[in-house]
C-alpha positions as CSV (number, residue, x, y, z in Angstrom):
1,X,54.8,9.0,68.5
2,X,52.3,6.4,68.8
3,X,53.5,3.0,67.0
4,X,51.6,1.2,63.8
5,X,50.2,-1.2,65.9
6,X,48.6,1.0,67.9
7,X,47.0,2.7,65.3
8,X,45.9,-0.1,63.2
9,X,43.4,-1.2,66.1
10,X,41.3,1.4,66.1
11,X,41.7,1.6,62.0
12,X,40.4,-2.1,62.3
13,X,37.2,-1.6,63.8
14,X,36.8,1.6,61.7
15,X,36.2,-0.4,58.8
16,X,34.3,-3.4,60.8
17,X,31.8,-0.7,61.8
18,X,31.2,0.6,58.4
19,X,30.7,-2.8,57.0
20,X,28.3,-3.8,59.8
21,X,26.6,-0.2,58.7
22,X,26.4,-0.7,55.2
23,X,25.2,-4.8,55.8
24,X,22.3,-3.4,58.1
25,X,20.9,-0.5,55.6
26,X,21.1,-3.2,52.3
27,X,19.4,-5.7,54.6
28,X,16.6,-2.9,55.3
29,X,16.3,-2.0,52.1
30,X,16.0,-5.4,51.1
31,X,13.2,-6.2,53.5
32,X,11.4,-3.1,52.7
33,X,11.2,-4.1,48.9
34,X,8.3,-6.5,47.7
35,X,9.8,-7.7,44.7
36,X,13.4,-7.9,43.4
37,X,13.6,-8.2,39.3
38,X,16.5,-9.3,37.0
39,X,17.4,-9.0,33.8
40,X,17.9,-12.1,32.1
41,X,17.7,-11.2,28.3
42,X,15.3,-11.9,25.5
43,X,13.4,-15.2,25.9
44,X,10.7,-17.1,25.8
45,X,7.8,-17.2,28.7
46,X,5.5,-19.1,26.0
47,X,5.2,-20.5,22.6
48,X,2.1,-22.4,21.7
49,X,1.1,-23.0,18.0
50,X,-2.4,-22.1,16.6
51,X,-2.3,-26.1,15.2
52,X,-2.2,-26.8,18.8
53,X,-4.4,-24.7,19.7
54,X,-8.6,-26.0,19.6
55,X,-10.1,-22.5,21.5
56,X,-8.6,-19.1,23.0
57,X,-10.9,-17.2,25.0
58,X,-10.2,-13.8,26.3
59,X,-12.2,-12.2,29.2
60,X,-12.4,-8.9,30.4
61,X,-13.1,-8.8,33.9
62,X,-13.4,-4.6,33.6
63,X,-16.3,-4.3,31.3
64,X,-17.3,-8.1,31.4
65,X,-16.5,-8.8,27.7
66,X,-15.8,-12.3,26.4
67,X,-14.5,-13.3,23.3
68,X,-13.4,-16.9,22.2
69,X,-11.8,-18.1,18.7
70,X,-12.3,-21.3,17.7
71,X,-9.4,-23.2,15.9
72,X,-9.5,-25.9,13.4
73,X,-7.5,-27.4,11.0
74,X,-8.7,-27.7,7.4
75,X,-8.1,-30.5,4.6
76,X,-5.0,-28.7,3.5
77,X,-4.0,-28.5,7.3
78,X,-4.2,-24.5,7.5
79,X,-5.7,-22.5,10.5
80,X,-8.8,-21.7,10.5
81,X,-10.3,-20.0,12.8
82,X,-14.4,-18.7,13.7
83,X,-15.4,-16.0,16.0
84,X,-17.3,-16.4,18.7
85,X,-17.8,-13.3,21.1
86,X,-20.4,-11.7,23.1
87,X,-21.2,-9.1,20.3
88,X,-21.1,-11.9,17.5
89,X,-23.5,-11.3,14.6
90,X,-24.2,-14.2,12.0
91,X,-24.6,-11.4,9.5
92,X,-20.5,-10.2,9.4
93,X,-18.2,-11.6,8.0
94,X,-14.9,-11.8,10.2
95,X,-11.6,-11.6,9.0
96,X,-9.6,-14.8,9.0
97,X,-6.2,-12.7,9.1
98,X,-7.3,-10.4,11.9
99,X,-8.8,-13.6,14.0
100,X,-5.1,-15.7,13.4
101,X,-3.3,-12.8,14.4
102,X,-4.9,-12.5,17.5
103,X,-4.6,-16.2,18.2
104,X,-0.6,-15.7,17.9
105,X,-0.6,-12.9,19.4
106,X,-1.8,-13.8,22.3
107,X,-0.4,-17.5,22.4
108,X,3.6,-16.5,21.9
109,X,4.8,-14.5,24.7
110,X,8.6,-12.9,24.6
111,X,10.2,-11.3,27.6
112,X,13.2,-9.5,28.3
113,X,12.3,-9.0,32.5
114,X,11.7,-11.8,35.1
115,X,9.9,-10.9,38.2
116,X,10.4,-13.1,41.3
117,X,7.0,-12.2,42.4
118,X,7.1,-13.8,46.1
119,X,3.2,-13.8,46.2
120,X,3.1,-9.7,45.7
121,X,0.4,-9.8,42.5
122,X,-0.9,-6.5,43.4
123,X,1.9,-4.8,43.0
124,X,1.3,-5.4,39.2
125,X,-2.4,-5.5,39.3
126,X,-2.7,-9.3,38.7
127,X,-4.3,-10.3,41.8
128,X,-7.5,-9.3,40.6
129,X,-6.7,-9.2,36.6
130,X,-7.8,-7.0,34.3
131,X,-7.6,-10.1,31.6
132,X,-7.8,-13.4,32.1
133,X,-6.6,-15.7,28.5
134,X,-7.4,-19.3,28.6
135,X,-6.2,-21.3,26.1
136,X,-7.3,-25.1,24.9
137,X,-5.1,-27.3,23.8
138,X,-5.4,-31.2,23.6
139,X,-3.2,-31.9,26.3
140,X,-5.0,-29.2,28.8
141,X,-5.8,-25.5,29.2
142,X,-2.8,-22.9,29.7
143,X,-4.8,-19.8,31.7
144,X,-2.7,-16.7,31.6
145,X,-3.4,-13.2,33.3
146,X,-2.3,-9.2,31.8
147,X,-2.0,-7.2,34.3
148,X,-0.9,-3.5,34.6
149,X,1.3,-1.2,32.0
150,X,4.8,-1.1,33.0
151,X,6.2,2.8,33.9
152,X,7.5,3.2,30.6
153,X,4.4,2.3,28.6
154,X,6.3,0.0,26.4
155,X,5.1,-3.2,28.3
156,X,2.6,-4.5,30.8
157,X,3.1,-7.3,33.5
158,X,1.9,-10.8,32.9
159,X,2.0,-14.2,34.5
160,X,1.1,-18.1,33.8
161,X,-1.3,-19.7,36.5
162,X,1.0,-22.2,38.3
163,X,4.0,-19.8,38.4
164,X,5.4,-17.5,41.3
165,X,6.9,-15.3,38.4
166,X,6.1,-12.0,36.7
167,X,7.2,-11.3,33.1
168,X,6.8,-7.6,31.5
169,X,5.5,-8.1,27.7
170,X,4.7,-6.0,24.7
171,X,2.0,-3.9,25.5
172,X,0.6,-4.8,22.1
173,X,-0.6,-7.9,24.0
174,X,-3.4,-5.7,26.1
175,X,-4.4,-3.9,22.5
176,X,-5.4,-7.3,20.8
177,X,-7.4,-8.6,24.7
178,X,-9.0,-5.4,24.4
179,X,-10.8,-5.9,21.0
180,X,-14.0,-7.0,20.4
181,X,-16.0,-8.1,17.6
182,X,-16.1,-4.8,15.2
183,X,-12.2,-5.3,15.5
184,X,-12.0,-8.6,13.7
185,X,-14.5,-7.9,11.4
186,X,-13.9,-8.7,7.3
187,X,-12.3,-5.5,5.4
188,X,-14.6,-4.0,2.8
189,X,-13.0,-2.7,-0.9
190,X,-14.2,-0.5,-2.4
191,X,-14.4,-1.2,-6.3
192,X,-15.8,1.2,-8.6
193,X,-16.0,1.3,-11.7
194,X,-15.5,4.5,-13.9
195,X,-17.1,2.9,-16.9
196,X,-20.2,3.0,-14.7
197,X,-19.8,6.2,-13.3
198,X,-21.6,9.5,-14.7
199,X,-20.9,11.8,-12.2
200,X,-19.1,12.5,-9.2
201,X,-19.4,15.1,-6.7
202,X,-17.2,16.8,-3.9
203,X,-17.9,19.7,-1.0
204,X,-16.3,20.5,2.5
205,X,-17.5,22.1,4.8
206,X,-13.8,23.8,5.9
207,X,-14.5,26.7,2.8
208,X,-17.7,25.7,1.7
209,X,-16.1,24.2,-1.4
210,X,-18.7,22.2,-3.8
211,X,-17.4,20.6,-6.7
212,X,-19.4,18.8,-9.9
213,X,-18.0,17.0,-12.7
214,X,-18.7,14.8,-15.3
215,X,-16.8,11.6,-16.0
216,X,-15.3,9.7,-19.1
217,X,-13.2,6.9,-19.6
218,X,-10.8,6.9,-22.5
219,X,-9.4,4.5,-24.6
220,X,-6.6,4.2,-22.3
221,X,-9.4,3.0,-19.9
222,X,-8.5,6.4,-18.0
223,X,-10.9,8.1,-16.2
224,X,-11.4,12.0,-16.6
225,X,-13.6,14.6,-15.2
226,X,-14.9,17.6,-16.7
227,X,-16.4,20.3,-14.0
228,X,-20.0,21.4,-14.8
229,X,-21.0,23.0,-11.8
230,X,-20.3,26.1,-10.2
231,X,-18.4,26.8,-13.7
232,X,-17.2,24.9,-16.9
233,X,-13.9,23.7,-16.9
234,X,-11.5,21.2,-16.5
235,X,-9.8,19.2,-13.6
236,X,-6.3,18.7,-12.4
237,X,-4.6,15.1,-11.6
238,X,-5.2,15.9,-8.1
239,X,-8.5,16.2,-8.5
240,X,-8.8,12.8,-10.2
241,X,-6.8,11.1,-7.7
242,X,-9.1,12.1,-4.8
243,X,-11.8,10.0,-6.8
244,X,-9.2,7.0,-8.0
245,X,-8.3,6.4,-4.5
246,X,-11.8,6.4,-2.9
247,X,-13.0,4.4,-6.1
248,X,-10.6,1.1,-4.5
249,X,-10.6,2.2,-1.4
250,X,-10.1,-0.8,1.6
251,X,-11.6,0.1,4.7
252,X,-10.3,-2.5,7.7
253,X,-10.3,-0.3,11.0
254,X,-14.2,0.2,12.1
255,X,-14.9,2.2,14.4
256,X,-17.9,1.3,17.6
257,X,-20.1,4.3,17.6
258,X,-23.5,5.4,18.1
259,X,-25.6,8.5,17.1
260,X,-25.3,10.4,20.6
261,X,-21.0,10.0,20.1
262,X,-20.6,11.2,16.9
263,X,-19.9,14.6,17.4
264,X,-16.7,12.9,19.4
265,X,-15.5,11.4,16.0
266,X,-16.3,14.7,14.2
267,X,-19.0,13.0,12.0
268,X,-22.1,14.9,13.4
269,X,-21.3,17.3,10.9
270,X,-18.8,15.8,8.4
271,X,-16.3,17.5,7.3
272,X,-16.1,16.5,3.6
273,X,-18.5,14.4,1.3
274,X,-17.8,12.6,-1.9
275,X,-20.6,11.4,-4.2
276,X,-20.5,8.6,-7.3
277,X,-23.5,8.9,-9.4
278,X,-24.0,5.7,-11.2
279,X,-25.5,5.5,-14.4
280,X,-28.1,3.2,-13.1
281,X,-29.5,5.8,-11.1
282,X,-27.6,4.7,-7.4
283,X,-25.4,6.9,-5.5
284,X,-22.7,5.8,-3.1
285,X,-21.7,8.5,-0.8
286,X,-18.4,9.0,1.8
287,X,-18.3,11.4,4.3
288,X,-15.4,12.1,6.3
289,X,-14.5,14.1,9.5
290,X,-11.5,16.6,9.8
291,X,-8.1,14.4,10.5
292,X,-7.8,13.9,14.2
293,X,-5.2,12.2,16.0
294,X,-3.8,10.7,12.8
295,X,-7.2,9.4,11.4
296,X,-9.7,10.3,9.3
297,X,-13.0,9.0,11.1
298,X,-15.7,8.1,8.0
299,X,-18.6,6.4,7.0
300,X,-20.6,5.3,3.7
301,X,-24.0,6.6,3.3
302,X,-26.8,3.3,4.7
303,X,-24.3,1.0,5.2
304,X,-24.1,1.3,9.6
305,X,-20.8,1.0,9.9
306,X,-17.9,3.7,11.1
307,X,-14.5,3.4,10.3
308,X,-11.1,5.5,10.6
309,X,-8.7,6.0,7.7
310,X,-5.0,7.1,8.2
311,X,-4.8,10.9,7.7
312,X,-1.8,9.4,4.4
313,X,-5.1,7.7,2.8
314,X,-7.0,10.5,1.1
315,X,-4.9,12.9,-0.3
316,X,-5.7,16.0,-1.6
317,X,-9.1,16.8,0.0
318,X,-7.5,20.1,1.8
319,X,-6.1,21.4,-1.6
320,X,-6.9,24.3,-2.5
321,X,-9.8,25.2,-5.1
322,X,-7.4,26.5,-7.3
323,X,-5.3,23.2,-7.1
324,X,-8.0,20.8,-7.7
325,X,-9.1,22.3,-11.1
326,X,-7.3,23.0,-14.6
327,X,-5.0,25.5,-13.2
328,X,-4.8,27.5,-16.7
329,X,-7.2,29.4,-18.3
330,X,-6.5,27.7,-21.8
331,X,-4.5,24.9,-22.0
332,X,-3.5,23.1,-25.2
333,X,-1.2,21.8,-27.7
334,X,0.5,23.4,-30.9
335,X,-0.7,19.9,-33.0
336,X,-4.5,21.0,-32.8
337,X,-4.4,24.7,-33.6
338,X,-3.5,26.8,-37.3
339,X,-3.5,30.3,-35.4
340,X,-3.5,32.4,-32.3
341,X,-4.2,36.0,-32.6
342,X,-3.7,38.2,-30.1
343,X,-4.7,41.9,-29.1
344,X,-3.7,44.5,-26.7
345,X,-5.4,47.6,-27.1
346,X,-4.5,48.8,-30.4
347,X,-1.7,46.2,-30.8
348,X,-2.3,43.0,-32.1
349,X,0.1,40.0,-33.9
350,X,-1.1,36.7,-35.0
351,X,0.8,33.4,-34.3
352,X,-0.1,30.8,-37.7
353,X,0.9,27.3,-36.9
354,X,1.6,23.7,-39.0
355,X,2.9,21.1,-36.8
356,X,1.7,17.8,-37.0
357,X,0.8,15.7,-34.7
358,X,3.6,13.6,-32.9
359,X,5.7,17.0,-33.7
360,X,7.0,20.0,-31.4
361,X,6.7,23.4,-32.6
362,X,10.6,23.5,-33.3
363,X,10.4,20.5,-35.2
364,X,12.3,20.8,-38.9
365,X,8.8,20.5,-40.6
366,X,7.1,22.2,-38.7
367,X,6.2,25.9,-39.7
368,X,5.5,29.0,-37.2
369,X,5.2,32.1,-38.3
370,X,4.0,35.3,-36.8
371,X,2.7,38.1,-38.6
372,X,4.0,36.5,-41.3
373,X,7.6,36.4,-40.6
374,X,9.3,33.2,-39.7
375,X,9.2,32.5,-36.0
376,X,11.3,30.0,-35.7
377,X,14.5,31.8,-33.8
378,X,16.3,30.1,-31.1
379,X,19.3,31.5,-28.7
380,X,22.5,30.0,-29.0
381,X,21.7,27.5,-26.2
382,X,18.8,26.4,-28.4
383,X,16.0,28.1,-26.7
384,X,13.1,28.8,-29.0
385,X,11.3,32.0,-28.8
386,X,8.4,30.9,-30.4
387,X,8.1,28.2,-27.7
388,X,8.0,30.8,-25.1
389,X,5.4,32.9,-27.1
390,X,3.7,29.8,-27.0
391,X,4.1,28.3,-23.5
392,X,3.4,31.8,-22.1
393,X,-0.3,31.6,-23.8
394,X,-0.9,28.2,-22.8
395,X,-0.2,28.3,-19.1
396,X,-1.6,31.7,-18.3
397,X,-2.5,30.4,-15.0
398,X,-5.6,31.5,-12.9
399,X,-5.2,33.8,-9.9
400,X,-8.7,32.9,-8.6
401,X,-12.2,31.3,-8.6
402,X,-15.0,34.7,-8.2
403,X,-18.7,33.0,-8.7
404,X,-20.9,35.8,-10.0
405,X,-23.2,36.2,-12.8
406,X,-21.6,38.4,-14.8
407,X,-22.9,39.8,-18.0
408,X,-20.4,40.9,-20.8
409,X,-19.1,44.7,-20.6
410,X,-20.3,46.9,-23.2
411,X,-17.0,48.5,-23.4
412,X,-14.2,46.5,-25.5
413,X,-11.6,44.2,-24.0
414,X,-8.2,45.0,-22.6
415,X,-7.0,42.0,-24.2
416,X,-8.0,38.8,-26.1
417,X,-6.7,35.8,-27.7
418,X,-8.5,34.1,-30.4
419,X,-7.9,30.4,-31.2
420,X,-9.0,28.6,-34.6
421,X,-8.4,25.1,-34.4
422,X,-7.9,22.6,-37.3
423,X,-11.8,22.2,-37.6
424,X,-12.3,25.7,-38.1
425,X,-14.0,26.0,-34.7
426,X,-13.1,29.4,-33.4
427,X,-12.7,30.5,-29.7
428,X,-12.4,33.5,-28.2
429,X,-11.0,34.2,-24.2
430,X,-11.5,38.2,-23.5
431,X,-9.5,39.5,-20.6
432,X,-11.4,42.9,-18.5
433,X,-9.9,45.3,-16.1
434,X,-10.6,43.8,-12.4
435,X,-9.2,46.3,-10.3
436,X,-5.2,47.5,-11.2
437,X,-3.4,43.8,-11.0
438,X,-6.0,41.8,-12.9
439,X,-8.1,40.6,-15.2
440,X,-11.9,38.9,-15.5
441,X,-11.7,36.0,-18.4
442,X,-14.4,35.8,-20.5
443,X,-14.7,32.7,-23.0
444,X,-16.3,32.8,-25.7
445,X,-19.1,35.4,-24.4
446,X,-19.5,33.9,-21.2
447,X,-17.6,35.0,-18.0
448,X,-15.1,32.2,-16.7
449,X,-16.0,32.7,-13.1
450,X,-12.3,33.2,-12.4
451,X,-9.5,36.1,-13.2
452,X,-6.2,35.9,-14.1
453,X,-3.3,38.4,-12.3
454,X,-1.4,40.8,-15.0
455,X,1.8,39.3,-14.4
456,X,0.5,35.9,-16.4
457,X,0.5,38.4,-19.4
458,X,2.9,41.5,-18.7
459,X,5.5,40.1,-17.0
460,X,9.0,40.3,-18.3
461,X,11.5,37.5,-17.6
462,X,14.7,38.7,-18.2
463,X,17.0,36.2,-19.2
464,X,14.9,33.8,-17.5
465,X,13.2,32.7,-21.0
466,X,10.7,30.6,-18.5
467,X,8.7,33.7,-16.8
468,X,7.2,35.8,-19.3
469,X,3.8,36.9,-19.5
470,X,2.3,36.2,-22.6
471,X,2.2,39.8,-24.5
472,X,6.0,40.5,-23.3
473,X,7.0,36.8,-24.8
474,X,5.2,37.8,-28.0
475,X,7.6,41.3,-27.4
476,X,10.4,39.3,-27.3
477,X,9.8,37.2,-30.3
478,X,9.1,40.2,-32.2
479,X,12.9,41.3,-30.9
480,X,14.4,38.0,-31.7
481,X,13.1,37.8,-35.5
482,X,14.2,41.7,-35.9
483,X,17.0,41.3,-34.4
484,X,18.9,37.8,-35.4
485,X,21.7,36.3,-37.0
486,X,21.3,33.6,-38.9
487,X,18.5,32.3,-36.8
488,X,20.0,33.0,-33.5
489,X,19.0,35.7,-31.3
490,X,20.3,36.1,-27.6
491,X,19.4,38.2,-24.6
């Protein structure tokens, strides 16, 4: 057996040679590598104050785009700053915000990467810059240089004339040296006002939807808007707030665009168009390109400028037409009527109201009475069957919108409902056989340009006192007062 020394000689320069080995390959490595980089935390590669500041100017060496903001301090020692790029018009107005934020964007620099750069610029595209930012200050001029984006997208590379080193920044930083004047330019608000409005009108081009309505403002100094075109009727709040958020509108992000590109943005054909008519006889019109990419890309009718709106900003304009008006055929309240009669065939009953306003149809003094009999039942958790009867007539809901000039059938109605209101005015809605599952809704003579499906008036609820059709609640009521005890009825 050979001894332990013997063996531990050859064990010895076992491991000698594998350290030599592993020495040579980190020293190739190392040779073969242009940069090395180190992560030294979140700090500071620059922090220079807009009061310091008397001019930042920001080439682009790519397109050969300049821009410059000029800094000055006013009585009250605040920032203020004036534009002057290559695009610069002394007709816009430019945005004090937008201009400041720029200036400290691109005057405070944060890093979490140093680069020991050893001379190797190109490796980040900084020796021949995409941007070069100069900035003035009263002790000198700090020149600084944006180079390429970093693999992850999150930041690009950037370094300070003078220094060897590399620093990786927000990306952000390349966003604000890539703007140009349309970027900076003042936000324009919308304000209109609703007392000065007579009409407004809506279409889109998705479903050849086209919309017309007039406009009043209440007491309340809220505005409302009653369709006249294709069909009388009235709107739904959605249909209102399409029209409240363009009439305040703030439009801030333009867009630069010329006639041969605007099939890119979707606004060779818009989309969707709004229109104000003023009482004065001017129009202010919005058109607006399907949502892409998050945006809405728009402009307003003569006034040359293009702009993009977040997809969130205008609500409602896909809604359906069925959405954007009165979704019921004939909505109201128990306050403003003395009777509703209805007739199915050879049936008929007649509803006779007195509630007063500020009152609900269950109220103690209020009286309800149908055919006669007392109406007021409830079940015993205080349900009231005439307030189904009555719901279940108010909210017959429309099934659909069918333009057509339709003359009145010579034949009598399926159904009707006739409404005499506390001025005696008397209105009549007349429901005809379209097809096996609905009805055509005629008001007062006139077709409604809509139909109604005959589950808003047949269908039976159950126990579910919220789902009945209108001539199976009036069923049920006629159950209830047959059938009670002492006022109570239950299912």
């Amino acid at each position: 057996m050979k001894s332990v020394k013997n063996l531990l000689v050859p064990f010895i320069i076992f491991i000698t040679l594998c350290i030599f080995a592993a020495v040579y390959f980190i020293a190739d490595s190392v040779s073969k590598k242009k940069v090395s980089e180190s992560t030294d935390g979140f700090f500071t590669v620059l922090n220079i104050s807009p009061n310091e500041i008397s001019k930042l100017t920001v080439k682009n060496n790519e397109s050969g785009y300049t821009y410059a903001i000029n800094c000055r301090a006013n009585e009250n020692g605040d920032v203020i700053c004036d534009f002057k790029g290559d695009d610069f018009s002394e007709s816009e107005k430019y945005s004090q915000s937008k201009l400041l934020s720029a200036v400290y964007t691109l005057s405070t620099f944060y890093s979490e990467h140093r680069i020991e750069s050893s001379g190797n610029l190109s490796d980040f595209g900084l020796d021949n810059p995409k941007i070069k930012i100069s900035i003035d200050k009263t002790d000198g001029t700090v020149n600084l240089y944006l180079g390429n984006i970093t693999p992850d997208e999150q930041n690009c590379y950037m370094y300070i004339e003078g220094s060897s080193d590399v620093y990786t920044v927000d990306v952000s930083k390349l966003s604000y040296a890539g703007f140009k004047g349309i970027d900076f330019l003042e936000a324009i608000t919308i304000d209109i006002d609703f007392n000065e409005v007579k009409t407004v009108h809506f279409d889109r081009k998705t479903d050849g939807l086209a919309l017309d309505a007039n406009v009043s403002v209440g007491k309340n100094g809220v505005a409302s808007f009653e369709l006249y075109s294709p069909y009388v009727h009235g709107t739904s709040g959605y249909f209102g707030t399409m029209f409240d958020q363009l009439s305040k509108l703030v439009i801030s992000d333009f867009i630069d665009v010329d006639s041969s590109r605007l099939s890119e943005y979707g606004l060779d054909v818009p989309a969707y168009h709004f229109a104000f008519n003023m009482e004065d006889g001017e129009k202010i019109e919005f058109y607006f390109s399907k949502p892409s990419g998050g945006y809405y890309y728009g402009f307003a009718k003569n006034s040359g400028k293009y702009f993009k709106l977040s997809e969130f900003t205008l609500n409602g304009i896909d809604n359906a037409e069925t959405v954007l008006i009165d979704p019921y055929i004939c909505y109201c309240y128990v306050k403003d009527y003395t009777s509703i009669t209805g007739t199915y065939k050879d049936k008929s009953f007649k509803l006779a109201l007195d509630v007063s306003e500020g009152q609900s149809i269950v109220s103690d003094e209020a009286t309800v009475t149908l055919d006669g009999r007392n109406a007021k039942i409830n079940d015993s958790f205080g349900r009231s069957y005439c307030s189904i009867l009555f719901e279940s007539i108010a909210c017959i809901k429309i099934g659909g919108v069918e333009i057509a000039e339709k003359t009145k059938p010579s034949s009598p109605a399926e159904l009707s409902l006739t409404f005499i209101d506390k001025k005696f005015v008397t209105t009549v809605y007349e429901f005809y056989p379209k097809g096996t599952d609905s009805y055509y809704v005629f008001k007062n003579g006139e077709y409604m340009n809509f139909y109604v499906y005959a589950t808003e008036i047949f269908n039976d609820g159950g126990t579910d006192t919220y789902s009945y059709g209108y001539w199976r609640a009036y069923e049920l009521l006629n159950q209830a007062i047959t059938n009670n005890m002492n006022g109570i009825y239950d299912l």
